[in-house]
N, C-alpha and C positions, 0 to 999 in steps of 0.2 A: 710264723715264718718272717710275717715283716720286720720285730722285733728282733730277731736274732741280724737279719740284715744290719738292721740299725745298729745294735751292740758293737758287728763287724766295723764298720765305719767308724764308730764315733770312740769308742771303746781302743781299739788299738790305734788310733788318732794320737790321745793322751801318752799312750806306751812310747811310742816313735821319736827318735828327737826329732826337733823341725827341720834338721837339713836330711830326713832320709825318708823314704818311706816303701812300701813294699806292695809292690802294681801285681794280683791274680787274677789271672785270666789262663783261657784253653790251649795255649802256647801255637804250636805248629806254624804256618802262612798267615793266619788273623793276630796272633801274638807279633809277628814280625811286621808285618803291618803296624799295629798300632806302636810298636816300638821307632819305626823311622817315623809316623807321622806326630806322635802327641809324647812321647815318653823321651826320645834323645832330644827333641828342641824344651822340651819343657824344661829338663837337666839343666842344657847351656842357658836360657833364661834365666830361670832361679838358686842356679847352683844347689838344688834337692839332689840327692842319689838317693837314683829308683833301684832296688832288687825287685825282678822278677821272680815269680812263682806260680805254677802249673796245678792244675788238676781242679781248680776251685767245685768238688764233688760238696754233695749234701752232707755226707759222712761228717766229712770234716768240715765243714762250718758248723756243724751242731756239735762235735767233739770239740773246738776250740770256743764256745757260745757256752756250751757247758761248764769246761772248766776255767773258763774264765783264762783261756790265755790264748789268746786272739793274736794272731801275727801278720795280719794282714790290715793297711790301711786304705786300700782301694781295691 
């Protein structure tokens, strides 16, 4: 498990150009939260664009861990 964590990370890191990268997490009230507190001041900071993406399930980290196409860099 840790390992596939780690692949997720560092693996789609490489993929991502460096001004983008793509924030998973559980969406709803705590995805909006972390979007006004760390993800829209992070944007104007560094000029990175975050895409959001939902559902971060077991399924699918081990289907993209598997086939080696990882879409997610955080």
């Amino acid at each position: 498990m840790g390992i596939g964590v780690l692949s997720l990370v560092f693996g789609s890191a490489e993929s991502q150009a460096k001004d983008q990268m793509v924030f998973a997490s559980w969406g709803g009230t705590y995805q909006d939260a972390i979007r006004t507190a760390w993800i829209k001041p992070f944007q104007q900071k560094f000029g990175v664009e975050v895409t959001e993406d939902t559902s971060p399930e077991m399924a699918k980290i081990k289907a993209m861990v598997d086939t080696n196409t990882v879409t997610w860099t955080l």
